[in-house]
N, C-alpha and C positions, 0 to 999 in steps of 0.2 A: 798696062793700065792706062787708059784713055782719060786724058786732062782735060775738064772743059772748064773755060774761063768765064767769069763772073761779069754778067754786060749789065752796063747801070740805063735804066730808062724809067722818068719821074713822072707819073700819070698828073692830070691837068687838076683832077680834081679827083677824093675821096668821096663816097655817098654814106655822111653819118647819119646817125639815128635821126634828127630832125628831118633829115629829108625820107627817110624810109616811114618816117611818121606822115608827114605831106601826102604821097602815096597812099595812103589808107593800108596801107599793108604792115604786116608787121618782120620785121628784120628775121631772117631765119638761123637757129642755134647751130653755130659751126662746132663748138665744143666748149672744154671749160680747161679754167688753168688754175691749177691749184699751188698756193706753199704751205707743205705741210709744216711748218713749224711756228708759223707767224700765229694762228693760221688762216684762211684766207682763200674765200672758193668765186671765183669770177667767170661770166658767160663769154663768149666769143661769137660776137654778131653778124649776123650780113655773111656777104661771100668773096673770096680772093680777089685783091681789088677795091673791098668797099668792107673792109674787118672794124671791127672796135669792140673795145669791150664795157661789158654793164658795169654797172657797181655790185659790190664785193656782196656777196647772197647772204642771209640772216643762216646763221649755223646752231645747232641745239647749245644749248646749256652748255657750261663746263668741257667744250671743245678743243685737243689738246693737239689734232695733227689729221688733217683731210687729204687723201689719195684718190683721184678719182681715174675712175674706172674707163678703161680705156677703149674709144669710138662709143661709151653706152652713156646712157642717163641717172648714170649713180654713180656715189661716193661711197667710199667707206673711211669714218670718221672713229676718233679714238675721243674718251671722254672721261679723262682723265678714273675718277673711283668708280664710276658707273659703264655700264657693259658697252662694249665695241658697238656701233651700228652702222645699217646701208642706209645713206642719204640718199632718195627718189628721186629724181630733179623732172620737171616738164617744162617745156617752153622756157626754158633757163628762168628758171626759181623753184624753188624744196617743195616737192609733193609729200613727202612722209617722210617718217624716222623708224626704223625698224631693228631695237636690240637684239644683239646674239649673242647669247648665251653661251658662256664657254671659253669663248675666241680670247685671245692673246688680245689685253686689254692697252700693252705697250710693246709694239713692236718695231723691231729696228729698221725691218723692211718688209714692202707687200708685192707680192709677183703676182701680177690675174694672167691668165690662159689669155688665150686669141682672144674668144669670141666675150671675154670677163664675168664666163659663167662660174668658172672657179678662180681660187686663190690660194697664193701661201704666205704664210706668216711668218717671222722667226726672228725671237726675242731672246738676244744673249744673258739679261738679265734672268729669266727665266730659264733659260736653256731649254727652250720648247720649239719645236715646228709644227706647225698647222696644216691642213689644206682643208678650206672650204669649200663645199660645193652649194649648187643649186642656187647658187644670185642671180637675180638680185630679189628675187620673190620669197624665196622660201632657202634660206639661208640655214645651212648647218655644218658642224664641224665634223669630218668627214676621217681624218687621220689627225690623232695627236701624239706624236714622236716626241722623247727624250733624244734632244740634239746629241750627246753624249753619246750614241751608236751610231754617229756618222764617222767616218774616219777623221774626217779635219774639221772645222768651224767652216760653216755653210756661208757664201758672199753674197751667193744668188741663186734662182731656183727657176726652175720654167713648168708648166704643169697641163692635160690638157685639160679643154672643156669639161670633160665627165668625171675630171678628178683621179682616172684610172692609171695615169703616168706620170710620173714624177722626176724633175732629173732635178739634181740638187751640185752646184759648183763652189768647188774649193780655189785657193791658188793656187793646186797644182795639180786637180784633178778637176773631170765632170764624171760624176754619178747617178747612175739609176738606180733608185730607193723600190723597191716593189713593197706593197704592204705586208706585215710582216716579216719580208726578209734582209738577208742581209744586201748593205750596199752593194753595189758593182761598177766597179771601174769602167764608163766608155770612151776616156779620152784623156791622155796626160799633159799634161804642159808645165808653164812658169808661173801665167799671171791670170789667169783666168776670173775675169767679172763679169762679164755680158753674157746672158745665158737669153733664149725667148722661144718661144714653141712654136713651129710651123701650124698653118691652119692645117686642122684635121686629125691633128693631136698625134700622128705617127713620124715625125721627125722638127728636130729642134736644130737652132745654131749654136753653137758659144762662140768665144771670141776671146784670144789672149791677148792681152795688152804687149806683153813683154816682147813678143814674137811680129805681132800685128797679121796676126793668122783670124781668120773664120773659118769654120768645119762646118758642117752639116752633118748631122748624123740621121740616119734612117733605121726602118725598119722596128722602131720602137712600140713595144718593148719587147719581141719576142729573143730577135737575134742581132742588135744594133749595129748598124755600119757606119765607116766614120773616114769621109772623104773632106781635105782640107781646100775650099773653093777658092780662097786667096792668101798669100801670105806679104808682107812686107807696109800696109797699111801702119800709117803712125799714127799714135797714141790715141787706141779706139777706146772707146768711152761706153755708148751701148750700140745694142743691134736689135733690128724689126723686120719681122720679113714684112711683104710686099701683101694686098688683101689675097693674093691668088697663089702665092709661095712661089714665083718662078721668078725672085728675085729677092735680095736681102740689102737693108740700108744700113748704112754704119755710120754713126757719129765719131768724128774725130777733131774733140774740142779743142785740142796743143794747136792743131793743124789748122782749126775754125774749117773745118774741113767735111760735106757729108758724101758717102761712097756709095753708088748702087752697085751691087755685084748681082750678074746673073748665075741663075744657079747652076743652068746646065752649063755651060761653057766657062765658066768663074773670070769670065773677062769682067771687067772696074771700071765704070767713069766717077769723077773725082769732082763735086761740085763746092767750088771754094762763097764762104758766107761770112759776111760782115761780122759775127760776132760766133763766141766759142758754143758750138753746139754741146751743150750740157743735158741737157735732155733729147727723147726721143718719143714722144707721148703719142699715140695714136689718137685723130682727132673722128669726130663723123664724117670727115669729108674723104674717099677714098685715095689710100697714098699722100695720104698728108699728115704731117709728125709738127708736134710743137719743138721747138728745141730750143726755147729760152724765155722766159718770163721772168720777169722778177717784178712786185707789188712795185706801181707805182712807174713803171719805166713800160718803154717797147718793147711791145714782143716781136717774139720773130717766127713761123710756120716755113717748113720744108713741105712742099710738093711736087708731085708729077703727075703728067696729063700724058697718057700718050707717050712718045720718044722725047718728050721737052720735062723741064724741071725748073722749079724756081723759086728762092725765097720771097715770102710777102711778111710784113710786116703789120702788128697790130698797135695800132698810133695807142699811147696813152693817152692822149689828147686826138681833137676832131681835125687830124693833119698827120698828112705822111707821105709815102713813097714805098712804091712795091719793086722790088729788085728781077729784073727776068733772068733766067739761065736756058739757054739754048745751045745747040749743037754748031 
C-alpha cells in the first residue's frame, strides 16, 4: 500500500459569493450537505478553490430528517405523521415536494444505487425493508420485505439503479435478497457496514471493518464472485467506488485517513486529512465525496483529478484554505 503525505499550501485568496455576484454570474451548485437529524439542507457553491456555502434551504412542513441524494438534485425527506417525500432542488433551492405513499415514513437508514434512481429503506421500528424505484420523478415502492426473513438484522444494503439487485449486509454476512426468494449468502466476515453498488448495477463492494478488507463482488446476480481487493486498511468507515468503477475510495475516519484502491490490481494509495472522514457523500463534481459537515463549522470535500487528489475545504465563513495532496 502506497503512503501519500498530506502537503499544506494556503491559496492568496477565496472567490465568495460577493465576488461571483460582481461578475454577473451566478456561482455554480457543487452539491448539497445535509444533517439529517437537526435537520438542515445547505447548497455547496462555486468550484474547488473558491467553495461556500448558502444558507440552510426552507424545508416542508413538519420536517424530521433530510438525505440527500447523491451527485443528483433531490432529497428524500421524512415528515414526521405525514408521508415520506422527494425534495426537487434546482440552482440550489426546493423546486417541488413530492409524497410517496407507502414508503417507510421513519427509517433508520437510506442506501440510493449509483446513479440515485433507486433506494432502500429499513426501519427496525417497523421491521420493514423497502426499495424504491423510479426517482426522482415518479417514485414508487418497488419491494416491501418483512426484515424478519433476512437471516440477521440488516446494517446496510446497496441496490442497483433499476431496483433488480439487491444486496443487503449483516455483521457477519453480505446477502443477495432476489424478489421473492430466499436470501444468499455472497460473502462472510466479522464486521461488515459499508456496503455500495458499482455503476452498472452488476457488482458491488463491502467492506469489513474488523478485518480492514474490501471485496468486490461480480457477476451480480446470476452466479456472484467475490474477490478480496485489499485487506489490512484500518478502521474503514464507508466505501464509494469511483464514477467509472476502476477504482474504490474508503474512508478511514480512526485513521482521518481516505484510500483509493484500484480495482484491477487492488494496489492502495493512502491519502491522510485534517479531520475524521465520517462520510463519503458523492457530490456533482466527478470523484469528489463530502466527508465532513457539520451545521455551522468547515467542511471538508475529498477529490481527484487525474493521478493527483486533494482535500478542499468549505469555509463556514468567506475564509479559508484548500489543502493539495499530490504524489
Amino acid at each position: 500500500m502506497t503512503e501519500i503525505s498530506l502537503h499544506r499550501y494556503f491559496l492568496l485568496s477565496l472567490l465568495p459569493a460577493a465576488a461571483w455576484a460582481a461578475t454577473g454570474l451566478t456561482a455554480p451548485v457543487s452539491g448539497y450537505a445535509a444533517d439529517p437529524s437537526a435537520p438542515e439542507l445547505r447548497v455547496i457553491l462555486g468550484l474547488p478553490g473558491a467553495l461556500h456555502y448558502g444558507r440552510p434551504l426552507p424545508l416542508p412542513r413538519g420536517t424530521t430528517s433530510v438525505r440527500v441524494a447523491p451527485g443528483r438534485d433531490f432529497a428524500w425527506v421524512e415528515r414526521g405523521d405525514a408521508a415520506p417525500a422527494v425534495l426537487t432542488l434546482s440552482g440550489g433551492s426546493v423546486d417541488g415536494v413530492a409524497p410517496v405513499v407507502g414508503a417507510l415514513a421513519g427509517a433508520d437508514w437510506v442506501a440510493f444505487s449509483p446513479g440515485a434512481a433507486a433506494a432502500v429503506l429499513y426501519s427496525s421500528s417497523s421491521g420493514r425493508l423497502q426499495v424504491l424505484t423510479g426517482l426522482p420523478s415518479a417514485p414508487q415502492v418497488s419491494l416491501d420485505l418483512d426484515a424478519s426473513v433476512l437471516p440477521a438484522v440488516p446494517a446496510a444494503a446497496a441496490v442497483s439503479d433499476d431496483g433488480s439487485v439487491l444486496l443487503v449486509a449483516s455483521p457477519g454476512a453480505v446477502y443477495l435478497v432476489p424478489p421473492g426468494g430466499a436470501a444468499q449468502i455472497v460473502v462472510s466476515g466479522q464486521q461488515f457496514q459499508a456496503l455500495a453498488m458499482m455503476p452498472g448495477g452488476q457488482g458491488a463492494v463491502a467492506a469489513d471493518g474488523a478485518t480492514g478488507s474490501v471485496y468486490l463482488i461480480r457477476n451480480l446476480p446470476s452466479g456472484p464472485q467475490v474477490r478480496t481487493l485489499v485487506s489490512g486498511l484500518v478502521g474503514i468507515g464507508r466505501v464509494q467506488p469511483a464514477w467509472d468503477g476502476g477504482s474504490v475510495f474508503v474512508a478511514q475516519p480512526g485513521a482521518k485517513t481516505v484510500s483509493i484502491v484500484d480495482v484491477a490490481t487492488g494496489a492502495a494509495q493512502s491519502f491522510g486529512v485534517d479531520v475524521p472522514p465520517v462520510s463519503l457523500d458523492p457530490l456533482g463534481i466527478r470523484d469528489a465525496f463530502l466527508i465532513s459537515s457539520l451545521p455551522g463549522e468547515t467542511g471538508w470535500i475529498f477529490l481527484r483529478n487525474g493521478s493527483e487528489a486533494r482535500a478542499v475545504i468549505v469555509p463556514a465563513a468567506a475564509s479559508g484554505a484548500e489543502k493539495g495532496l499530490g504524489r
